[in-house]
C-alpha atoms as an extended CHARMM CRD file, in Angstrom:
* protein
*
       245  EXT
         1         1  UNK       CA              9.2510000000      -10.5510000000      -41.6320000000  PROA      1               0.0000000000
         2         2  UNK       CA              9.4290000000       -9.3510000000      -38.0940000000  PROA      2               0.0000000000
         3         3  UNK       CA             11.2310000000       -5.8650000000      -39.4670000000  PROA      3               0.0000000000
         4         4  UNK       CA              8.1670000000       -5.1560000000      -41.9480000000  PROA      4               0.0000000000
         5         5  UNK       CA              5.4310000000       -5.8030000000      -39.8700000000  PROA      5               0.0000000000
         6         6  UNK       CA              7.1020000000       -3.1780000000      -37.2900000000  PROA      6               0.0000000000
         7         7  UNK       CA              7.8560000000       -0.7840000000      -40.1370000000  PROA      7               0.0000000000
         8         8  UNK       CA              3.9850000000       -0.9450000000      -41.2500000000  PROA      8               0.0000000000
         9         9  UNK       CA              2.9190000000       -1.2200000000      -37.4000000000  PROA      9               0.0000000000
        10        10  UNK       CA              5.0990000000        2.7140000000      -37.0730000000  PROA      10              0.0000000000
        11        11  UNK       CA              4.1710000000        4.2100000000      -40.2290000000  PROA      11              0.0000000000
        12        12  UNK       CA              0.4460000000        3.2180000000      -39.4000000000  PROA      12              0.0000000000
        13        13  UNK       CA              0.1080000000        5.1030000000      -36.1360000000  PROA      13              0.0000000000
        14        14  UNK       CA              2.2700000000        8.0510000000      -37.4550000000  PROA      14              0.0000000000
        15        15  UNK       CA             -0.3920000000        8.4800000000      -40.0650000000  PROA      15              0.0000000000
        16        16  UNK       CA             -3.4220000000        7.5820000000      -37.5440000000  PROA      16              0.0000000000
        17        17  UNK       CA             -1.9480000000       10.3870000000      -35.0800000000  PROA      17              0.0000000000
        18        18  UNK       CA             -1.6760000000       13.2810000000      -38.0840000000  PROA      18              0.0000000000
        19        19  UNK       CA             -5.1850000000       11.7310000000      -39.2880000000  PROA      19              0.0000000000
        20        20  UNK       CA             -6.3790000000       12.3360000000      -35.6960000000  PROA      20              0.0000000000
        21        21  UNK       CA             -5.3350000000       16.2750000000      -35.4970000000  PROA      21              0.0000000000
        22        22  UNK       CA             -8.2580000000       18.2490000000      -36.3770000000  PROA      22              0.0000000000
        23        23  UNK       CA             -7.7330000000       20.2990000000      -40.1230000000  PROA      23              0.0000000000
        24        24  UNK       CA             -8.0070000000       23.6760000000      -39.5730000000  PROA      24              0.0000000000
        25        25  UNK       CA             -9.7910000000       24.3470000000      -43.0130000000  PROA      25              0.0000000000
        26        26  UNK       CA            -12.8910000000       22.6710000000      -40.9410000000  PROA      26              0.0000000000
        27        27  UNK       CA            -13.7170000000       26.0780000000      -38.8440000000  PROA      27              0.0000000000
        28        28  UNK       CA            -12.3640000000       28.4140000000      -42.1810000000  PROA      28              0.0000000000
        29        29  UNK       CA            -14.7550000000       29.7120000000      -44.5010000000  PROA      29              0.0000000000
        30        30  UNK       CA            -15.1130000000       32.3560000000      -46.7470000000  PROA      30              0.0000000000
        31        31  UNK       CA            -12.5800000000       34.6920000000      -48.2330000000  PROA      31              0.0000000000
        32        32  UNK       CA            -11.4020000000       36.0230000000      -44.8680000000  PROA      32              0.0000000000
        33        33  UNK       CA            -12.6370000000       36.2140000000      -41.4010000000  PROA      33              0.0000000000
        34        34  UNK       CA            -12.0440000000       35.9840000000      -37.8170000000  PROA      34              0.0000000000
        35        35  UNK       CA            -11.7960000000       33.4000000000      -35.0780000000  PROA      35              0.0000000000
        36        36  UNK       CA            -13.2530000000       32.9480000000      -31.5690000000  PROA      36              0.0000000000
        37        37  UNK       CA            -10.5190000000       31.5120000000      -28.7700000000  PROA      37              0.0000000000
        38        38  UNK       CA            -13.0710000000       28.4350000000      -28.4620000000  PROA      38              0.0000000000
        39        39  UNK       CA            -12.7640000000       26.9460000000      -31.6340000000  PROA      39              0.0000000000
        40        40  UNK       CA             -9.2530000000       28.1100000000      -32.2850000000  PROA      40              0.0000000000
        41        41  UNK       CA             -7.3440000000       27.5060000000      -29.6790000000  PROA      41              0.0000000000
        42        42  UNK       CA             -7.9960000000       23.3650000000      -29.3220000000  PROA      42              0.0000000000
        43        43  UNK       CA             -6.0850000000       23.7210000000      -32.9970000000  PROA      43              0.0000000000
        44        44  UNK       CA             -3.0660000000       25.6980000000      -31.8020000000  PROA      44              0.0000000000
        45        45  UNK       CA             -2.5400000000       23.4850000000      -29.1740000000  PROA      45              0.0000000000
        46        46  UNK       CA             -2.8780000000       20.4090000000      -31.3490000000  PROA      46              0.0000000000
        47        47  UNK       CA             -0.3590000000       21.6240000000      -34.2870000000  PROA      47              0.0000000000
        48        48  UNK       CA              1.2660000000       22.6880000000      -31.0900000000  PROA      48              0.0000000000
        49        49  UNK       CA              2.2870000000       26.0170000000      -32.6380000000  PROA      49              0.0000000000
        50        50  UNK       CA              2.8600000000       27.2660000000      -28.8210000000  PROA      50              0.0000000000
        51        51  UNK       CA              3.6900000000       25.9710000000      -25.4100000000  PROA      51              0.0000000000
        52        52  UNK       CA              0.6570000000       27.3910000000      -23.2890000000  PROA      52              0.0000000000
        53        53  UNK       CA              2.2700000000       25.7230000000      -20.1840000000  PROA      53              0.0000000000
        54        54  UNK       CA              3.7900000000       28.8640000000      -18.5910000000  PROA      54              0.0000000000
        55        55  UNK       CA              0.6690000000       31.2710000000      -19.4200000000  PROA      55              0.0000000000
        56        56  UNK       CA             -2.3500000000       28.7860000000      -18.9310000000  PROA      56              0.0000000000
        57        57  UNK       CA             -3.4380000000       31.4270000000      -16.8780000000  PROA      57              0.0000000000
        58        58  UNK       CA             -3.8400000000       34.3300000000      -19.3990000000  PROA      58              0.0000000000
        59        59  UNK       CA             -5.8360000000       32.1940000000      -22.1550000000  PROA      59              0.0000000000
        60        60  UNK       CA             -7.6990000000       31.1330000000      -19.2320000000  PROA      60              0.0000000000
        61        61  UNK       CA             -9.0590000000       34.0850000000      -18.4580000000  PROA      61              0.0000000000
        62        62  UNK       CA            -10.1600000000       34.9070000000      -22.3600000000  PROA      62              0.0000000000
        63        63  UNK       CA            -14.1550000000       34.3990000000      -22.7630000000  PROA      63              0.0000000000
        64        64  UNK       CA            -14.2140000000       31.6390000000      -25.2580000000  PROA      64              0.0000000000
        65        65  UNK       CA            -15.6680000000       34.3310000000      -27.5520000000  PROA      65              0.0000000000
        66        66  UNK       CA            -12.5680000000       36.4480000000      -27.6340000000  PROA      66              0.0000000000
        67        67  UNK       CA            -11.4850000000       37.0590000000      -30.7780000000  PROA      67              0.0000000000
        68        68  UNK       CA             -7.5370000000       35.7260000000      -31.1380000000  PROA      68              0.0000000000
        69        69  UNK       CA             -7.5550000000       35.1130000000      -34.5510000000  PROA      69              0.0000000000
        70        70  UNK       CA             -7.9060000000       36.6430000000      -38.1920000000  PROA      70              0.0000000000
        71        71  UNK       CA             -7.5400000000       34.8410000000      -41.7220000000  PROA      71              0.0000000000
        72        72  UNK       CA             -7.4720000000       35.6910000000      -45.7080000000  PROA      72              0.0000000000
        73        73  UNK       CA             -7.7110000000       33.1790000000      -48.3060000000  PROA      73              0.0000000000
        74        74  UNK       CA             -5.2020000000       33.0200000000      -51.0780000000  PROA      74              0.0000000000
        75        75  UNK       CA             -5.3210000000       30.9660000000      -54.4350000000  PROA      75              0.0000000000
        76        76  UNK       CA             -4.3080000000       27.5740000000      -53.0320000000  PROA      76              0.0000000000
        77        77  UNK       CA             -4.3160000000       28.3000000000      -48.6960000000  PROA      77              0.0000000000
        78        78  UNK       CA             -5.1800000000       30.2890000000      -46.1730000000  PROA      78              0.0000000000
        79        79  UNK       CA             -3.0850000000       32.8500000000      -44.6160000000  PROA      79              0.0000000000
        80        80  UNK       CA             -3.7610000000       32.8770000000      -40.6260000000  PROA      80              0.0000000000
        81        81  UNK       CA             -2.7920000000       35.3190000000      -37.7650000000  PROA      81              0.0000000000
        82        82  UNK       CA             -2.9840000000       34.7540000000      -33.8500000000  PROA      82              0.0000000000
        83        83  UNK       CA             -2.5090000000       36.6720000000      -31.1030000000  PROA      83              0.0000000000
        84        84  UNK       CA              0.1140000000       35.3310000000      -29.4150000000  PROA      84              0.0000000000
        85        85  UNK       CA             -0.7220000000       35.9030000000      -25.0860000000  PROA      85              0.0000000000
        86        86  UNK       CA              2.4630000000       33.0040000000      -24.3650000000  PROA      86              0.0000000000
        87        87  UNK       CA              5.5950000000       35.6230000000      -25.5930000000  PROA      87              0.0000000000
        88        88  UNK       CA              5.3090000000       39.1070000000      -25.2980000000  PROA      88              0.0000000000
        89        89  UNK       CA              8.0100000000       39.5420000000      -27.6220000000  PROA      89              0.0000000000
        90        90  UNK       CA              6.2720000000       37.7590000000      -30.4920000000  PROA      90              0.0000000000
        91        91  UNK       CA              2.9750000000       39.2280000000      -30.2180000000  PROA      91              0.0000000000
        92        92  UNK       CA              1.6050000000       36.9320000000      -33.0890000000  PROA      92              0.0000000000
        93        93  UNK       CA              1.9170000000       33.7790000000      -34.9170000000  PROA      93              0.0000000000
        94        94  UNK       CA              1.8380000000       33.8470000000      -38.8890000000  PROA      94              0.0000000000
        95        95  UNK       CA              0.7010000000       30.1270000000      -40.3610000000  PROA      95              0.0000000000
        96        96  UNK       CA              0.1260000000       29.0730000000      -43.9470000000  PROA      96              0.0000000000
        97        97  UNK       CA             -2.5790000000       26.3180000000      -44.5480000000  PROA      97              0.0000000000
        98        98  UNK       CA             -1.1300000000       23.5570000000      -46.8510000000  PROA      98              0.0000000000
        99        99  UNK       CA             -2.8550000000       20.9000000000      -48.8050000000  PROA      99              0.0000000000
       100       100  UNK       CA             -3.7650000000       18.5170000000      -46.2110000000  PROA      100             0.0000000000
       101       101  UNK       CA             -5.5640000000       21.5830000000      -44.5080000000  PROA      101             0.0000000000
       102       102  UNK       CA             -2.6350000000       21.7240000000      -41.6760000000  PROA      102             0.0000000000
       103       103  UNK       CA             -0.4920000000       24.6450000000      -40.8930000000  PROA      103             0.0000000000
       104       104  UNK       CA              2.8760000000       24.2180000000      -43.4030000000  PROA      104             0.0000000000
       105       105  UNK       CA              4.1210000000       26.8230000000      -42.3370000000  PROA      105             0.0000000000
       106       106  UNK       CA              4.2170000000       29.3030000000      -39.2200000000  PROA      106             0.0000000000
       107       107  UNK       CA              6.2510000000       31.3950000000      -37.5440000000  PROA      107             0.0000000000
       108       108  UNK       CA              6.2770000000       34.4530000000      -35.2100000000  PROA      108             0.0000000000
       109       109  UNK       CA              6.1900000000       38.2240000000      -35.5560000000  PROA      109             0.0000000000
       110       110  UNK       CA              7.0780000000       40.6660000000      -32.6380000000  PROA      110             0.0000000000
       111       111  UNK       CA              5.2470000000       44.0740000000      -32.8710000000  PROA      111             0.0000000000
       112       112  UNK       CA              6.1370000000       45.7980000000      -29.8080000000  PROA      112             0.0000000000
       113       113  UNK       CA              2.8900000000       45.1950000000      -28.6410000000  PROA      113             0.0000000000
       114       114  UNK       CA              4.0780000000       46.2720000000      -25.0240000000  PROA      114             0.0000000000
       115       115  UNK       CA              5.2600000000       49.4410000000      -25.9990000000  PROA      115             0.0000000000
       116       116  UNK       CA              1.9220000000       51.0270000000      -26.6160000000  PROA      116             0.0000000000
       117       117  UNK       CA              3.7530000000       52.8870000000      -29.1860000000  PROA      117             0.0000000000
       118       118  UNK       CA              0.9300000000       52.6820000000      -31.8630000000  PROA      118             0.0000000000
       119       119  UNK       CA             -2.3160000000       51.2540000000      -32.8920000000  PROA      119             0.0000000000
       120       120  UNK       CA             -3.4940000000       49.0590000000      -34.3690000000  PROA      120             0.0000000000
       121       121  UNK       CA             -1.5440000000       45.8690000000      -33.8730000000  PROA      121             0.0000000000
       122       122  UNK       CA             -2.2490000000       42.0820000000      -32.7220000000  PROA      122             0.0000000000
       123       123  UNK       CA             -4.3680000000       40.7390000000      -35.4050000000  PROA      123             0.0000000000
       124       124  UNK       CA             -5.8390000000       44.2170000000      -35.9720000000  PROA      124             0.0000000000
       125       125  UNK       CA             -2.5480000000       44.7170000000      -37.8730000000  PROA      125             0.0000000000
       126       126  UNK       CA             -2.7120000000       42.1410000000      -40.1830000000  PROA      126             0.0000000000
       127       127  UNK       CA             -4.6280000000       43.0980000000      -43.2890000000  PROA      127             0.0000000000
       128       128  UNK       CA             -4.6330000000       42.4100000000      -47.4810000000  PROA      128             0.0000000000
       129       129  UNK       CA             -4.1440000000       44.7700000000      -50.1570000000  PROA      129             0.0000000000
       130       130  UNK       CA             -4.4270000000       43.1970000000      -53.7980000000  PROA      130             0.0000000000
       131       131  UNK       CA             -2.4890000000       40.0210000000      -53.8090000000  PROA      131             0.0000000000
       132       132  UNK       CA             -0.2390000000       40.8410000000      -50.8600000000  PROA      132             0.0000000000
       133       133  UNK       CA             -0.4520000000       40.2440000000      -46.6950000000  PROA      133             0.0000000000
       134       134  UNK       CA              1.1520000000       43.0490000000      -44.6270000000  PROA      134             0.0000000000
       135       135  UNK       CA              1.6210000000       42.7410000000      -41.1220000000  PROA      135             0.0000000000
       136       136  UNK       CA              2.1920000000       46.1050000000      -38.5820000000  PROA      136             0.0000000000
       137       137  UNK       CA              5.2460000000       47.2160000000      -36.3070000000  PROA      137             0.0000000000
       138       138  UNK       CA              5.5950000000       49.6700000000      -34.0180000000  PROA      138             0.0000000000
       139       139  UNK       CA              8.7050000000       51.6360000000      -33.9220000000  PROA      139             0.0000000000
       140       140  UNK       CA              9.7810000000       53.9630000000      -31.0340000000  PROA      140             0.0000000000
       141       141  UNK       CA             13.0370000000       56.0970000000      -29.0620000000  PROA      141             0.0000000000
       142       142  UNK       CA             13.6450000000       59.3670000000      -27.5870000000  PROA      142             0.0000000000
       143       143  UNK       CA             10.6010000000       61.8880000000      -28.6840000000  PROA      143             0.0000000000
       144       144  UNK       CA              9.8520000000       59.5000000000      -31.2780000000  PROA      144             0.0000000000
       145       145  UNK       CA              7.0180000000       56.8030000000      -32.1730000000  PROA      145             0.0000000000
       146       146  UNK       CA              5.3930000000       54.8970000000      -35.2100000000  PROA      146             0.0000000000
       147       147  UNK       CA              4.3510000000       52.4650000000      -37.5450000000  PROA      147             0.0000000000
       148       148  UNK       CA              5.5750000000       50.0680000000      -40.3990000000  PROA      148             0.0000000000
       149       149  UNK       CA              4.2150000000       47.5790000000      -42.5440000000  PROA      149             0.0000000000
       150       150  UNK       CA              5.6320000000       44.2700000000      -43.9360000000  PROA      150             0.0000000000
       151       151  UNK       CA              4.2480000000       43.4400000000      -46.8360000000  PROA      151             0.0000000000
       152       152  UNK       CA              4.4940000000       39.4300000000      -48.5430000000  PROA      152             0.0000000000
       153       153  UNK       CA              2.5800000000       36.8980000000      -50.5030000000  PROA      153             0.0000000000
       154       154  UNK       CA              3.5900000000       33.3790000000      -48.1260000000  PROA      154             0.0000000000
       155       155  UNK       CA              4.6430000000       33.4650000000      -44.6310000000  PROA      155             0.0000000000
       156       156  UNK       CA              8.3460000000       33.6580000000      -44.1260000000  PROA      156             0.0000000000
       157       157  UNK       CA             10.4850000000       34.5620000000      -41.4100000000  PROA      157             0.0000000000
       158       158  UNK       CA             10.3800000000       38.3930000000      -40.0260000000  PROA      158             0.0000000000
       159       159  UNK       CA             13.6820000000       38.5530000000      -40.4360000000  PROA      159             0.0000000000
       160       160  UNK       CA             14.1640000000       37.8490000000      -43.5160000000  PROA      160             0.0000000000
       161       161  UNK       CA             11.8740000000       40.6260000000      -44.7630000000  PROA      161             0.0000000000
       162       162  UNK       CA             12.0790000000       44.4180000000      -44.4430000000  PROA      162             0.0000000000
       163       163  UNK       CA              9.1670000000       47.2680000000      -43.7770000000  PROA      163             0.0000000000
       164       164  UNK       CA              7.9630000000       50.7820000000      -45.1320000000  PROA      164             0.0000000000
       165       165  UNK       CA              7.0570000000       53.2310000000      -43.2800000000  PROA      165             0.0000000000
       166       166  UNK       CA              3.9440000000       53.8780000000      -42.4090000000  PROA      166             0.0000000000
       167       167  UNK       CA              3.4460000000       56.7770000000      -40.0640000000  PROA      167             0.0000000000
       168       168  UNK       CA              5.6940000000       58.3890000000      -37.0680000000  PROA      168             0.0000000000
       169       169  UNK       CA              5.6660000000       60.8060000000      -34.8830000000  PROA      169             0.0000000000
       170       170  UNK       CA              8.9630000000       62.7480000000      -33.7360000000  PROA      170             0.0000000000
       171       171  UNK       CA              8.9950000000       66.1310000000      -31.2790000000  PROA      171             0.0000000000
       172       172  UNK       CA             11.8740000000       68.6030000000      -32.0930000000  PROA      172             0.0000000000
       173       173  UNK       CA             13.2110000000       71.0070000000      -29.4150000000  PROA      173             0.0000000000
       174       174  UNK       CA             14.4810000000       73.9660000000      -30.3100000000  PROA      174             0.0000000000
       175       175  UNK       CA             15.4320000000       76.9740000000      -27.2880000000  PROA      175             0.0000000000
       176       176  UNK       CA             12.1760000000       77.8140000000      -26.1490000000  PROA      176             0.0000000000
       177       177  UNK       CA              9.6630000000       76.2270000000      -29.1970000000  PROA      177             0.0000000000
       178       178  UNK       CA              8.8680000000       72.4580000000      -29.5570000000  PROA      178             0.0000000000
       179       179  UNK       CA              8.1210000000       71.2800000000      -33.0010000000  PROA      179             0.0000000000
       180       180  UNK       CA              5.9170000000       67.7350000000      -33.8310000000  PROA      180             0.0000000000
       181       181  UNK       CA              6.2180000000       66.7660000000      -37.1830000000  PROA      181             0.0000000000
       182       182  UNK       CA              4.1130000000       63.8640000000      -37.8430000000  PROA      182             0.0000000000
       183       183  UNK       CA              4.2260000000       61.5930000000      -41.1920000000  PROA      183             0.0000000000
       184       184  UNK       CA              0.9920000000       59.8540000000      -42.9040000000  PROA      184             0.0000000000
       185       185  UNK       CA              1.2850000000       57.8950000000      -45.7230000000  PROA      185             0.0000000000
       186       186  UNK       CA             -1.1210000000       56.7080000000      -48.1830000000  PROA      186             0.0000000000
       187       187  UNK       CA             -0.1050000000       53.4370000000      -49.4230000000  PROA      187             0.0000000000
       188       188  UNK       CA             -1.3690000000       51.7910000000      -52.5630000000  PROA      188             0.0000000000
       189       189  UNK       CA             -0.0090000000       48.5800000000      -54.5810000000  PROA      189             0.0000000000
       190       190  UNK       CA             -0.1580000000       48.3720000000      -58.5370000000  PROA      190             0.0000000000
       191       191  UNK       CA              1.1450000000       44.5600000000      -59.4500000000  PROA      191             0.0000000000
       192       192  UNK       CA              4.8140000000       44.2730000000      -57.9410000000  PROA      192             0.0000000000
       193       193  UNK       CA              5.1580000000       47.7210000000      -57.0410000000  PROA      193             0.0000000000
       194       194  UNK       CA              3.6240000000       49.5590000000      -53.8530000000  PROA      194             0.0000000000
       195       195  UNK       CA              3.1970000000       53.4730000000      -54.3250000000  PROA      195             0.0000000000
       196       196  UNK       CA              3.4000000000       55.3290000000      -50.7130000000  PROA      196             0.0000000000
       197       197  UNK       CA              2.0900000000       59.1290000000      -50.4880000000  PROA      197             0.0000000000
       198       198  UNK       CA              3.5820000000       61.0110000000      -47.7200000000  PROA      198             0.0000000000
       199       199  UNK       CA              2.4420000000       64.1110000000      -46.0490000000  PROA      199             0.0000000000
       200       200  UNK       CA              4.5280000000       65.7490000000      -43.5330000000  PROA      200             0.0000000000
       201       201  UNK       CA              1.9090000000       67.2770000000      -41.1960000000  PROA      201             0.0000000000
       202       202  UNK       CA              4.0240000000       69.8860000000      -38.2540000000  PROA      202             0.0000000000
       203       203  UNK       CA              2.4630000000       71.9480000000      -35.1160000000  PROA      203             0.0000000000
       204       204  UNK       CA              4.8290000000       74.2830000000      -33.0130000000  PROA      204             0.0000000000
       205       205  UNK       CA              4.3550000000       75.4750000000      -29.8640000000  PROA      205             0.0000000000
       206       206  UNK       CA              5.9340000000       77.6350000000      -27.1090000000  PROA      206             0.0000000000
       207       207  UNK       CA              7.9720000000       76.3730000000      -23.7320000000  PROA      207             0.0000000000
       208       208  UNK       CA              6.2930000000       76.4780000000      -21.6990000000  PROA      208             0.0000000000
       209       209  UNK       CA              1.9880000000       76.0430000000      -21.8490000000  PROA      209             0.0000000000
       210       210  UNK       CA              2.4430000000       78.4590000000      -25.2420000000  PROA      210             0.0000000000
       211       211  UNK       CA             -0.3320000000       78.1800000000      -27.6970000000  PROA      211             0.0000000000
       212       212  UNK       CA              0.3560000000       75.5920000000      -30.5890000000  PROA      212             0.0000000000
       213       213  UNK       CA             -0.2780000000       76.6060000000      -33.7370000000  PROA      213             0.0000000000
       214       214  UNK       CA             -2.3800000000       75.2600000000      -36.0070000000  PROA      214             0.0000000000
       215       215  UNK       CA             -1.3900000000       72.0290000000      -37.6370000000  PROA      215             0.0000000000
       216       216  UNK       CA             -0.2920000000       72.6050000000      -41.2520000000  PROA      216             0.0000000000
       217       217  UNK       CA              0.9600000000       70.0210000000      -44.1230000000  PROA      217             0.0000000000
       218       218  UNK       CA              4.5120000000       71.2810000000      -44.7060000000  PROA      218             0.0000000000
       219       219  UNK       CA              5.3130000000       68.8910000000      -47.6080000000  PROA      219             0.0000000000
       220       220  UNK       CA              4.0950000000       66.1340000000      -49.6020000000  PROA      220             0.0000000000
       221       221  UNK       CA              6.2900000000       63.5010000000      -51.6950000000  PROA      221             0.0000000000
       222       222  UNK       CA              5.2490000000       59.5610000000      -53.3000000000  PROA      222             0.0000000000
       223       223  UNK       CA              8.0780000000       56.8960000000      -53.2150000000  PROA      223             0.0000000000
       224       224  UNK       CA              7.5330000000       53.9720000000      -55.1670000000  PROA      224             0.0000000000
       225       225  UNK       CA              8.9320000000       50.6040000000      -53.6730000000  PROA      225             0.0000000000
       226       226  UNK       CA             10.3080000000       47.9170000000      -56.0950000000  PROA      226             0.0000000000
       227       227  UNK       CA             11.2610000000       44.1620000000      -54.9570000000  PROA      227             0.0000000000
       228       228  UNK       CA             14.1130000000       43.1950000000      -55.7130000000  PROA      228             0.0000000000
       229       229  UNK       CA             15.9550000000       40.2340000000      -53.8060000000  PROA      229             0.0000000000
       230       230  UNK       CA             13.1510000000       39.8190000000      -52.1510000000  PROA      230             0.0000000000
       231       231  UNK       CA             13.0780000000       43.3000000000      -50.8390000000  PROA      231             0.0000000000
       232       232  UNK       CA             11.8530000000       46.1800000000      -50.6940000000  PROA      232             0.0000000000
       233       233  UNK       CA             13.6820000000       49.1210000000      -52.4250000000  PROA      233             0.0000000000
       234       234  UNK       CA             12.7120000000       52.4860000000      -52.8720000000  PROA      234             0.0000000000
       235       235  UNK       CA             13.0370000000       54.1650000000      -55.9710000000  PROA      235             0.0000000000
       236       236  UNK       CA             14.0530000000       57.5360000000      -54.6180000000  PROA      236             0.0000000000
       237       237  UNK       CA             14.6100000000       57.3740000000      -50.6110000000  PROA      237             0.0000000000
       238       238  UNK       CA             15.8620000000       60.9700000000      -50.1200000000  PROA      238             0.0000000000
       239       239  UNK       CA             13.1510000000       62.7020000000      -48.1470000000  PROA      239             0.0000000000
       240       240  UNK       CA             11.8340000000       59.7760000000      -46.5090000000  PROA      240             0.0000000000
       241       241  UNK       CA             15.2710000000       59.3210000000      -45.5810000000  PROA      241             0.0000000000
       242       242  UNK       CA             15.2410000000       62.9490000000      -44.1740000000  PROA      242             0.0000000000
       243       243  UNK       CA             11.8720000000       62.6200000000      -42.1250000000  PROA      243             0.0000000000
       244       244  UNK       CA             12.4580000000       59.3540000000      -40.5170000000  PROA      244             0.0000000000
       245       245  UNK       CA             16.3610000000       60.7020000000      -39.1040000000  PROA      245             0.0000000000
């Protein structure tokens, strides 16, 4: 007798303490939108997606208006990204809503925020096109910098997911002439398939404080990306092959 009343006596306060946790889907509404540090942040901390221990300090100093968050909606949950000021290498947090209106699922992205490398990251780099999420990178080395995006429909872990290029930026020296060849794409998704148009913008100019020229498109090319195994496979890689080495 003594063993069930304990067993109902455990499973009672484990489901008082989840009932206690605020539901996210209370400060969510609409299709997509963003959310202030002051009525996301008591949430993080509750799901305890991150240990704020260490950095107090920096969410401190946030006006409780600061934007740290951005959502979409899908059929069933809601998508959510946060900036993540507690690990600079995982610059946000990805969670998936479930039915209870708790995060099911979360995990973190690193976008070499630090780097400076490109623009457009932190929650500014999460975005929706058709049915799919995408998330951006940066990428950099020697002469070098740019983008990528990571496209999928749940939240799983970065690394089990790959990107497409986005845009870069690469400087070429050659005897007294630098070249900077810099690739925009276009990107566009049709069911299961996303459809990238590349233009391969260049400007030279003379070493040293010679006049650039004016910048030209040099070439143009689409590559169509197919998933298979969950990834992302491109139909014909050749030139982007060529522009990104």
């Amino acid at each position: 007798m003594n063993k069930v009343f304990y067993l109902l006596l455990l499973l009672c306060l484990s489901a008082c303490q989840h009932t206690n946790t605020p539901k996210i889907t209370t400060i969510l509404a609409g299709d997509s939108g963003y959310l202030a540090k002051k009525y996301l942040l008591p949430y993080i901390l509750s799901e305890k997606l991150l240990d704020t221990s260490g950095t107090s300090q920096r969410w401190n100093e946030l006006q409780d208006s600061t934007i740290i968050g951005k959502y979409y909606k899908n059929e069933r949950n809601y998508i959510i990204c946060i900036n993540n000021l507690s690990d600079a290498a995982t610059s946000v947090i990805l969670c998936e809503t479930n039915h209870t209106g708790h995060i099911g699922v979360h995990t973190y992205y690193g976008q070499s925020l630090a780097q400076n490398s490109c623009t457009g990251i932190g929650i500014s780099g999460f975005g929706k096109m058709q049915d799919y999420y995408f998330i951006r990178s940066c990428v950099w080395g020697s002469l070098y910098a740019g983008s990528e995006l990571t496209f999928f429909k749940n939240v799983l872990p970065q690394e089990t997911l790959n990107s497409i290029p986005e845009s870069s930026w690469r400087g070429l020296v050659k005897g007294d002439t630098s070249i900077y060849r810099e690739l925009q794409a276009t990107i566009h998704i049709s069911h299961d398939s996303i459809n990238a148009h590349y233009a391969i913008i260049q400007e030279i100019e003379k070493v040293p404080a010679g006049p650039r020229t004016a910048r030209e498109t040099i070439d143009s090319f689409d590559v169509v990306y197919l998933m298979k195994d969950k990834q992302w496979i491109a139909t014909d890689s050749a030139k982007i092959t060529l522009y990104r080495n």
